[in-house]
MARDORO-57299 format. One line per 5 residues: number of its first residue (from 1); for each residue x, y, z of C-alpha. Coordinates in steps of 0.2 Angstrom, whole numbers, plus 5000, padded with zeros to 4 digits. Layout:
residues N
NUM	X/Y/Z; ...
//
This chain:
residues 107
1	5000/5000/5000; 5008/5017/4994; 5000/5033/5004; 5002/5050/4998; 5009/5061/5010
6	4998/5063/5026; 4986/5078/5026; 4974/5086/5040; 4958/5076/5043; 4949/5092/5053
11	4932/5091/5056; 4932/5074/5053; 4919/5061/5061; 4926/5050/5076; 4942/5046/5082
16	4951/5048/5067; 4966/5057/5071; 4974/5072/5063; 4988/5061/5056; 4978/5045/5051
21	4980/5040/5033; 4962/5037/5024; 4964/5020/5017; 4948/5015/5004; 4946/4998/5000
26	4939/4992/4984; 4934/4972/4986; 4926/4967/5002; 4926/4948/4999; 4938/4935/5008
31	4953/4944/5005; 4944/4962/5006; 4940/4957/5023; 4956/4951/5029; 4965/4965/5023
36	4949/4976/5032; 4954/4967/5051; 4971/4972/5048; 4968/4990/5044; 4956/4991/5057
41	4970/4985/5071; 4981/5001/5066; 4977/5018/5074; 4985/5026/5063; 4973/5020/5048
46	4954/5029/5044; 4945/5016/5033; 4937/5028/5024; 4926/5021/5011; 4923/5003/5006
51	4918/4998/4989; 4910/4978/4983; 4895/4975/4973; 4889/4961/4985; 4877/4970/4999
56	4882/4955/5010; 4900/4960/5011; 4894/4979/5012; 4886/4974/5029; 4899/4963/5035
61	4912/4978/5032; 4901/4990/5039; 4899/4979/5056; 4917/4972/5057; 4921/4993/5056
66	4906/4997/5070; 4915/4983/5081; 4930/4990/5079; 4923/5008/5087; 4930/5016/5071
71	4921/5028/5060; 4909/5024/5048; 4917/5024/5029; 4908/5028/5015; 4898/5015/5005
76	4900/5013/4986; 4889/4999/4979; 4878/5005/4967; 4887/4995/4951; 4903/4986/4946
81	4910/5002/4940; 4907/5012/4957; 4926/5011/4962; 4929/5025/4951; 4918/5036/4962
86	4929/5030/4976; 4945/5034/4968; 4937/5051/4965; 4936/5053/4984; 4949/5062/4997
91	4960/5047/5001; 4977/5043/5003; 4979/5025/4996; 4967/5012/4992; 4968/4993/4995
96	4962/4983/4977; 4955/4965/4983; 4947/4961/4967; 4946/4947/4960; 4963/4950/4948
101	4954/4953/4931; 4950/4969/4938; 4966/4975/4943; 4974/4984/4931; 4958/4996/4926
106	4955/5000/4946; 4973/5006/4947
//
């Protein structure tokens, strides 16, 4: 994961601290979700949006980040194609756990 340099989060929702990276991930299935418990250990990490076309994964990620007492990230489901709306979006680095296919045109 490559971040850009850190940038002030004011006014921000939660505990997200002034020099927390927002981290979006794109891919909220098996290895979305792993890579999600691992972001969500670091206090130094804001998941700030999650993207996956499966509204089951949606609520598993938005549960596994209410458990973790982090801020709620924004949601981008509406169609295979929504990542680029999350790319569009004031983060730092993004996480692609796609299946591979899909790769190359997310980054």
């Amino acid at each position: 994961m490559a971040a850009a340099p850190q940038v002030a989060l004011a006014g921000s929702a939660g505990d997200v601290s002034a020099d927390s990276i927002r981290v979006g991930l794109i891919g909220a299935g098996l290895r979305g979700t792993n890579h999600l418990n691992n972001l969500l250990k670091r206090e130094d990490v804001h998941v700030a949006a999650i993207c996956d076309i499966d509204p089951a994964r949606i609520e598993l990620a938005k549960k596994k980040i209410k458990e973790a007492g982090k801020p709620e990230a924004a949601i981008f489901d509406r169609d295979e194609y929504d990542y680029r709306r999350l790319l569009e979006s004031d983060l730092d680095a993004v996480v692609i756990a796609t299946p591979w296919l899909w790769h190359t045109r997310m980054a």
